[in-house]
C-alpha positions in Angstrom: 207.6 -168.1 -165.0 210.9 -166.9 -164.3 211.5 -169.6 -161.2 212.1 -172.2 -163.7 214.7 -170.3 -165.6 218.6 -171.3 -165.7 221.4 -168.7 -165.9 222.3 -168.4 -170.0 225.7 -166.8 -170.5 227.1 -167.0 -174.1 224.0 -169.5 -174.6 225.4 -172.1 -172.0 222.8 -172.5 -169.3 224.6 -173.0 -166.1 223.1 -175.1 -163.1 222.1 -173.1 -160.0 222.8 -175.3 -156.9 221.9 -173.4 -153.2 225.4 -172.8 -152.5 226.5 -172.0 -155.8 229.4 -169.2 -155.9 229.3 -166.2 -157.8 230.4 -165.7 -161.4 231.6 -162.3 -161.6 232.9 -160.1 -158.5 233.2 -156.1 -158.5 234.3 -154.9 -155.3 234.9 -150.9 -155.2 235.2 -150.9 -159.3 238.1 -153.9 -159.0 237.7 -157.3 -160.2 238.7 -159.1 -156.8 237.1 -161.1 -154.1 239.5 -159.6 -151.2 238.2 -158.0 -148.3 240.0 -156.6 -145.4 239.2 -158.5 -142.1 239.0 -154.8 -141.1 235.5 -154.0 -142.6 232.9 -152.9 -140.4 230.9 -155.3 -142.7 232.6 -158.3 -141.8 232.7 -157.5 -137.7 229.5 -156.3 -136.9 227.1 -156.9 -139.9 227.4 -153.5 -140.7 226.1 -152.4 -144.1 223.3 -153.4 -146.2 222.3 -155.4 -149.2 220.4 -156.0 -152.4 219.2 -159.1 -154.4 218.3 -158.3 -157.4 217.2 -160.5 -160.8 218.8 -160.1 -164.0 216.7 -160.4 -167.1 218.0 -160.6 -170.6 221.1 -158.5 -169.7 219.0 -155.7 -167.2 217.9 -155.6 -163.7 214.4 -155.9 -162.6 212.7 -153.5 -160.4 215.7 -151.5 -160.1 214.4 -148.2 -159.1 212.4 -150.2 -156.4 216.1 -151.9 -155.1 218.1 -148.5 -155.4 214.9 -146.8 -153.1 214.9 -149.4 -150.6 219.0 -149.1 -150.4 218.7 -145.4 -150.1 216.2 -145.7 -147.3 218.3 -148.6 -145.6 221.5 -146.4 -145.8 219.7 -143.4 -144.5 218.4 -145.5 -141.4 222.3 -146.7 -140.6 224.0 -143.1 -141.3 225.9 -144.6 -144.2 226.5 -142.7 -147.8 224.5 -144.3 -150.3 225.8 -145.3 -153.9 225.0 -142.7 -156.4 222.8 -144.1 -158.7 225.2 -143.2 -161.6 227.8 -145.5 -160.1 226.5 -148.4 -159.6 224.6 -148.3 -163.3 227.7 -147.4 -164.6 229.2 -150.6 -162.8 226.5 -153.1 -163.5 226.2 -152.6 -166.6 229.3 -154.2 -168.0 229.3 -156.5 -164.9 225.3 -158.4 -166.3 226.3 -157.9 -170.0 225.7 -160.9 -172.3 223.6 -162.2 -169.2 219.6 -163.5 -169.7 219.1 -164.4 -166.4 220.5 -164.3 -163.0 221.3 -163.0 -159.6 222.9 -159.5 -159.1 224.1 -159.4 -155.2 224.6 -155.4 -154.3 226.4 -155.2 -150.9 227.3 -152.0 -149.0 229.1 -151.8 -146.0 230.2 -148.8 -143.7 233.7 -149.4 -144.7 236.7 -150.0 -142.8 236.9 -149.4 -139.3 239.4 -150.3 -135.9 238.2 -152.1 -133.2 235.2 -151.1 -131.4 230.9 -150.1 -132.0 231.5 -146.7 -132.3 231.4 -146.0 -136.0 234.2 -144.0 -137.3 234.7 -140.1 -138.3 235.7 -140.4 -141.7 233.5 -143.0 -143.4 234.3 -144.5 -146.8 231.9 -146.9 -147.9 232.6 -150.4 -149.3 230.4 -151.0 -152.2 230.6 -155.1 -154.0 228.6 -156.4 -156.6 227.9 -160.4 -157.3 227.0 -161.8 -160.0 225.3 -165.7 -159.3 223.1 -168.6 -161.5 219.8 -167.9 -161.4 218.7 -170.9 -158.5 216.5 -173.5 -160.8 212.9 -174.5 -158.5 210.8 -177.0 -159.8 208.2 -175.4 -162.0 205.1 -177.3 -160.6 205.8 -175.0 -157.1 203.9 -172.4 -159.4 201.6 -174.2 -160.6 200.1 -176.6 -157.5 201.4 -175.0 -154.9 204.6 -175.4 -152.4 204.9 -177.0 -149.2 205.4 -174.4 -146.3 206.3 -174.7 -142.5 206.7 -172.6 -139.3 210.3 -172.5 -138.4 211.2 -172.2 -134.6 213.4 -169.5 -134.9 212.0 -166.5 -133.7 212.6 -163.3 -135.8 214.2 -160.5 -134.1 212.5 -157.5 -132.9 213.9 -154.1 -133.5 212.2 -150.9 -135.2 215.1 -149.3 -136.0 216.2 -152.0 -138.6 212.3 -153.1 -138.9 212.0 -153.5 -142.8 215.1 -153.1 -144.5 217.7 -155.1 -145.6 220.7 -154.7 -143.1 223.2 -157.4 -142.9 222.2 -158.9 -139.7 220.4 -162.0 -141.5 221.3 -165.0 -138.5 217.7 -165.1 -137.6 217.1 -166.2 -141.2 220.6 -168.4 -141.2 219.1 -170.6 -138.2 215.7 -170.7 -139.7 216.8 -172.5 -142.5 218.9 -174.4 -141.3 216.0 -176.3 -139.0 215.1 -178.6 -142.3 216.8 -180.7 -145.2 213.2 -182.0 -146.8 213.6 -180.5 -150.5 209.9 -181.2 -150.5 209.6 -177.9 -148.6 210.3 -174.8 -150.5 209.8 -172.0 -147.1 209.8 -171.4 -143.8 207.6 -168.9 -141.9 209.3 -167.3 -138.8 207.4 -165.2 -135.8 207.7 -162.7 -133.8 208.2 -164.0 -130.0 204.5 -162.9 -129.5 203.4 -165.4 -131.8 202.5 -163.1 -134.8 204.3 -164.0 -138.4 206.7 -161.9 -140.2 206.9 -163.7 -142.9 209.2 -166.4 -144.3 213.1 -167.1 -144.2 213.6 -165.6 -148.2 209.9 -163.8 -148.7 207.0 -162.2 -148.0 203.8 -163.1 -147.4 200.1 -162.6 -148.2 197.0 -163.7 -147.6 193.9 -163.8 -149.3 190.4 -163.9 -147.3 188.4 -163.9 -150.8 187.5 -160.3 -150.7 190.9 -158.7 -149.0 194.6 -158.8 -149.7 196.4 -159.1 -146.2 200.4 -158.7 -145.2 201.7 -158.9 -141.9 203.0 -155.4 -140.7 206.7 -155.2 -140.5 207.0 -152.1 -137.9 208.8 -154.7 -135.8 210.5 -157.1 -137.5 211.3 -158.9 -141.1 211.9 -157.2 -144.6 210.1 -154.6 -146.9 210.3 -156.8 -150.2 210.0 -155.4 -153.5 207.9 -157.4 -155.2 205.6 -157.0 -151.9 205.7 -153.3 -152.4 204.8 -154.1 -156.7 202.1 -156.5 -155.0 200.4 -153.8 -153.3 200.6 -151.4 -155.9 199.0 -153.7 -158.5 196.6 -154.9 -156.1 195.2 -151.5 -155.2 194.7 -150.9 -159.4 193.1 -153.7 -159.7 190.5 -152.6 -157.0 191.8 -155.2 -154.3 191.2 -154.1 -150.6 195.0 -154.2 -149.1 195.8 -153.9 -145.6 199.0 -154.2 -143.2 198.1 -156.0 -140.3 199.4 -158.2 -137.5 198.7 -162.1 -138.6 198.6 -164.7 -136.1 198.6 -168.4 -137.4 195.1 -168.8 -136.9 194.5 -166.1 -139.4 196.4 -168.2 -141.7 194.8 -171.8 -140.9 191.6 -169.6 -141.9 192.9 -168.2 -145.3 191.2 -169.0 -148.1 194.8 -168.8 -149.7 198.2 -167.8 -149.1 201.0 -167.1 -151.4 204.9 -165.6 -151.2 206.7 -163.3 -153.0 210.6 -162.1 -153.8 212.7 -160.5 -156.2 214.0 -164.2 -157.4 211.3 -166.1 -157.2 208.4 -163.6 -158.0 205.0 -165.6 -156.2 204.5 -168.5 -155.2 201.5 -169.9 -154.2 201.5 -171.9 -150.9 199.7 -175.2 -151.4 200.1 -177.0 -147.8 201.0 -175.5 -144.6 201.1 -176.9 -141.1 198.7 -179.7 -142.3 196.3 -177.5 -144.2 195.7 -177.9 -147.3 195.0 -174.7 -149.6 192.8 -174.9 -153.0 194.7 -172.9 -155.7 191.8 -171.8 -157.7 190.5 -169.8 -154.8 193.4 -167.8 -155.2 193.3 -164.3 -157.5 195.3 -165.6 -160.2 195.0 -162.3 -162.4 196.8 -160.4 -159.4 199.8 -163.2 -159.2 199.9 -163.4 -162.9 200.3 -159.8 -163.2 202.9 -159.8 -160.1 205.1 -162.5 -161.8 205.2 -161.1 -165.1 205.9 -157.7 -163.4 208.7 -158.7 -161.3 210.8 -160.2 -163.6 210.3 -157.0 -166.0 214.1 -155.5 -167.0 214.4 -152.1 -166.5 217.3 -149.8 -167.0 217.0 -145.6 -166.7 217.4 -143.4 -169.7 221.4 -143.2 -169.9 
């Protein structure tokens, strides 16, 4: 399971602490870290962003990440990265690389004081590369720890589901606990319904039906919760979107997470309840976590 792995560059294996800084920094095709205070980014959380895992030099699900930009950029009015030019750009940037992060951020650009976006738009594109964050290999195999943060997710369907830069929901969620012994957080909507957690996305399982909150309000259209569905639904799995109350979790006969990073987890305790893991359908979350951390490059 790739949640166990460290970052290996020239065969070193480098430590992945939370707060770890990035390796290797491409902003606009330059090797520098400077930003002008001017950037639309930087005052109003304008722009979008990627997270995407590097395996053995290549990122995974990348036609899933450069969709999910395209559609984010298309929902804010900014130009999206050409495909081309961000290949051409990674590339070089993961080489030599078997695991790790890859940070795509994309921001309206620079802009003068004021909301109003301006005429002649020229987006700010950066690339990061981080460690690979190292989790304790038993989270996979018994289960993590899991609680409901108090931080409320904000509601807005025009930024519902994608991955906008606007993350302080998520900032203060985390922030509510130190306990390494918990892995996640779950946040809700102020009508009591989940989302989903600070980092993932969640499922749950009734036994017969694969279930995911419906994010027409809030919280973010994952990846591997997209590859989830999919490989649910060819396996013969009955998936459905739905609004999910607590209650409906308390009731699960499982629950589990999902990223890019950390591909599933399975939740083993939440909010006092305990969860048996082999009530879980293992071949669907083997098949998501050896499908997430898949490298894929295009044909160049």
């Amino acid at each position: 399971m790739v949640s166990g792995t460290a970052l290996r560059s020239t065969g070193t294996v480098v430590g992945a602490p939370a707060g770890a800084a990035p390796l290797r920094v491409l902003i606009d095709g330059v090797q520098t870290g400077m930003v002008p205070v001017w950037d639309r980014g930087l005052g109003y959380g304008d722009g979008l962003f990627e997270t995407v895992l590097i395996s053995r030099g290549a990122p995974c699900q990348w036609s899933r990440h450069l969709a999910r930009l395209a559609l984010g950029c298309g929902r804010l009015g900014i130009q999206t990265p050409s495909a081309r030019c961000l290949e051409d750009e990674v590339r070089p940037l993961i080489e030599g690389l078997d695991a790790g992060v890859l940070k795509i951020l994309v921001t309206r650009g620079a802009g003068g004081r004021g909301y109003r976006p301006p005429a002649d738009q020229i987006p700010r594109r950066a690339l990061l590369v981080y460690p690979l964050p190292v989790w304790p290999l038993d989270w996979y195999k018994r289960g993590l720890s899991v609680r409901y943060c108090l931080t409320r997710a904000s509601e807005n369907r025009s930024l519902a589901a994608i991955k906008h830069l606007n993350r302080l929901d998520n900032v203060l969620a985390r922030a509510e606990w130190d306990d390494p012994q918990i892995a996640e957080g779950l946040m809700l909507r102020d009508d009591g319904q989940v989302v989903g957690g600070t980092m993932s996305n969640l499922f749950l399982w009734t036994g017969t039906t694969l279930v995911t909150p419906l994010l027409d309000r809030a919280g973010i259209a994952g990846t591997v919760r997209a590859l989830t569905l999919e490989l649910a639904a060819g396996l013969g799995i009955e998936c459905r979107e739905r609004d999910l109350g607590p209650m409906d979790l308390h009731a699960a006969r499982g629950l589990f997470l999902t990223n890019a990073l950390i591909g599933v987890w399975p939740v083993g305790r939440l909010d006092g309840r305990d969860y048996d893991q082999g009530r879980l359908p293992w071949g669907l979350l083997k098949a998501v976590a050896q499908a997430a951390q898949t490298a894929e490059w295009p044909t160049p």
